[in-house]
Legacy VTK file of the C-alpha trace (Angstrom):
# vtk DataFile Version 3.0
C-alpha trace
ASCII
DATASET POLYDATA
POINTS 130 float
5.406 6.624 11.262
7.093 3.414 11.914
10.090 2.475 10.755
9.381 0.844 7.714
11.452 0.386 4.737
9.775 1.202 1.304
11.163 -0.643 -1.597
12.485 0.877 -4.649
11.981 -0.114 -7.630
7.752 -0.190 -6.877
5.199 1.866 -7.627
2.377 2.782 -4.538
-0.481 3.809 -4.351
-2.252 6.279 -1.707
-4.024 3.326 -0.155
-1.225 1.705 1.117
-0.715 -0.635 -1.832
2.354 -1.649 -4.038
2.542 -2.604 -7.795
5.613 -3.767 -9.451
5.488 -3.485 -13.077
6.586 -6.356 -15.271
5.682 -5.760 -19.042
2.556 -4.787 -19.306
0.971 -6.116 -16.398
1.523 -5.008 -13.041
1.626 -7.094 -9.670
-0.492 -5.805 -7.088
-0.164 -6.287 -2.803
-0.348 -4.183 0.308
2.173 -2.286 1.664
4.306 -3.030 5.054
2.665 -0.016 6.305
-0.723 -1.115 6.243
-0.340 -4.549 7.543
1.309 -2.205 10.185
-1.958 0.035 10.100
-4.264 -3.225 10.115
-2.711 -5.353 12.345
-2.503 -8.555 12.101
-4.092 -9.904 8.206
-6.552 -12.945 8.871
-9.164 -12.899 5.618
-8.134 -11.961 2.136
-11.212 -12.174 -0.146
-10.590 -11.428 -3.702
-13.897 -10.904 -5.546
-12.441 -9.956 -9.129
-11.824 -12.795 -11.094
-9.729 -13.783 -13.599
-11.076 -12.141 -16.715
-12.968 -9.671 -14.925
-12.395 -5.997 -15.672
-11.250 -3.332 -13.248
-11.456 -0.105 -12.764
-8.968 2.336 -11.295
-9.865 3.087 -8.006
-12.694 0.732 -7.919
-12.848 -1.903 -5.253
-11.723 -5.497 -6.162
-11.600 -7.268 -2.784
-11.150 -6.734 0.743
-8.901 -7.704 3.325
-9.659 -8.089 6.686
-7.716 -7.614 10.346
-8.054 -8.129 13.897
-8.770 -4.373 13.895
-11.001 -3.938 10.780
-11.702 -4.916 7.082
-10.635 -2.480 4.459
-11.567 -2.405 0.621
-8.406 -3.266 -1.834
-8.501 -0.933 -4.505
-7.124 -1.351 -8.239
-4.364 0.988 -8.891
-4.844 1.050 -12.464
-8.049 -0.062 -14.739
-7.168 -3.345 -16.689
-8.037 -6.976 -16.811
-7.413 -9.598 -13.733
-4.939 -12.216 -15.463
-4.149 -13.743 -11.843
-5.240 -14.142 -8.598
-2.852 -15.728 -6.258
-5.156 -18.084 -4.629
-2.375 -19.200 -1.953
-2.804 -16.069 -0.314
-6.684 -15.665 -1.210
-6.972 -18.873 1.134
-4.350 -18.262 3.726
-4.120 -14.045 3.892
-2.198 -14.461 6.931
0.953 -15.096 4.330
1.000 -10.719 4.331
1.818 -10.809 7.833
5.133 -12.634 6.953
5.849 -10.433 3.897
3.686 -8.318 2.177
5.904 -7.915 -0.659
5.980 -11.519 -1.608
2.462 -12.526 -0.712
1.273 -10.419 -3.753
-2.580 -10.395 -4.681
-3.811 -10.082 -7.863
-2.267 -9.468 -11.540
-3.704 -6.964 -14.076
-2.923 -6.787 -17.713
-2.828 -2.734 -18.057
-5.543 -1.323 -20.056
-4.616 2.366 -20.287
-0.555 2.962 -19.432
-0.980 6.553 -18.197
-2.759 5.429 -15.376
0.594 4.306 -14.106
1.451 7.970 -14.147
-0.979 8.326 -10.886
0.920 5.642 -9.102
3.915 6.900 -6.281
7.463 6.542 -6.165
9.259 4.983 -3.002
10.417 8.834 -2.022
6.723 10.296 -2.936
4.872 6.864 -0.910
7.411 7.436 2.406
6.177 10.829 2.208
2.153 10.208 1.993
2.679 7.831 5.039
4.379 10.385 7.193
0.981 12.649 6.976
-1.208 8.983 7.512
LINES 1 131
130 0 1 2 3 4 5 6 7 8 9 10 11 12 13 14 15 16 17 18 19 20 21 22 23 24 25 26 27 28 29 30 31 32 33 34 35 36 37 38 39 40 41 42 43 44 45 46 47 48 49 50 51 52 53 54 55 56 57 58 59 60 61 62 63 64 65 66 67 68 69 70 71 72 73 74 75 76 77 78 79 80 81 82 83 84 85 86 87 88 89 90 91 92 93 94 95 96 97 98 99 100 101 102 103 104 105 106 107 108 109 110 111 112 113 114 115 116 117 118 119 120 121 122 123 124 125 126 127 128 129
């Protein structure tokens, strides 16, 4: 594994993606460890829209690398309220910090599916067997 720091205070998912919770919507980006995985970001394409229901686990966009293009998944089902277009038109912004360049916002549909997402201590250990 690299020697990435995993922020506290997040919840992650097994696909390499963060959500910070605010309310009852969460925040939703990818984690320093894939962008380490990918390489370097070039596309983001968000297909969800604002409005448009998601499902957990279900694809809503993909994000694509020098080395491949992977599927973003939702980490809970819910309703996009944002997309964060400044990153949907320049994904390069993850390369610089993928903490800040977040991608979509979902108003939370069902709370326990929060209960799936990771820890900081659980996520550090899930990319140690990646």
């Amino acid at each position: 594994m690299s020697d990435v720091t995993i922020p506290e205070g997040l919840k992650y998912t097994k696909d390499h993606e963060w959500a910070k919770i605010e309310g009852g919507e969460i925040v939703v980006g990818i984690t320093k460890f894939a962008v380490d995985q990918l390489g370097d970001i070039t596309l983001v394409n968000i297909d969800a829209k604002v409005g448009a229901e998601v499902e957990e686990g279900k694809a809503f966009g993909s994000i694509e690398s020098v080395k491949s293009v992977s599927d973003l998944f939702a980490p809970v089902k819910g309703k996009i309220t944002k997309v964060n277009e400044e990153v949907a038109q320049k994904g390069e912004l993850i390369n610089e910090d993928p903490y800040k360049a977040w991608l979509v916002r979902i108003a939370v549909s069902d709370p326990k599916s929060l209960d799936g997402l990771l820890d900081a201590a659980a996520y550090e250990e899930h990319t140690k067997s990646a």
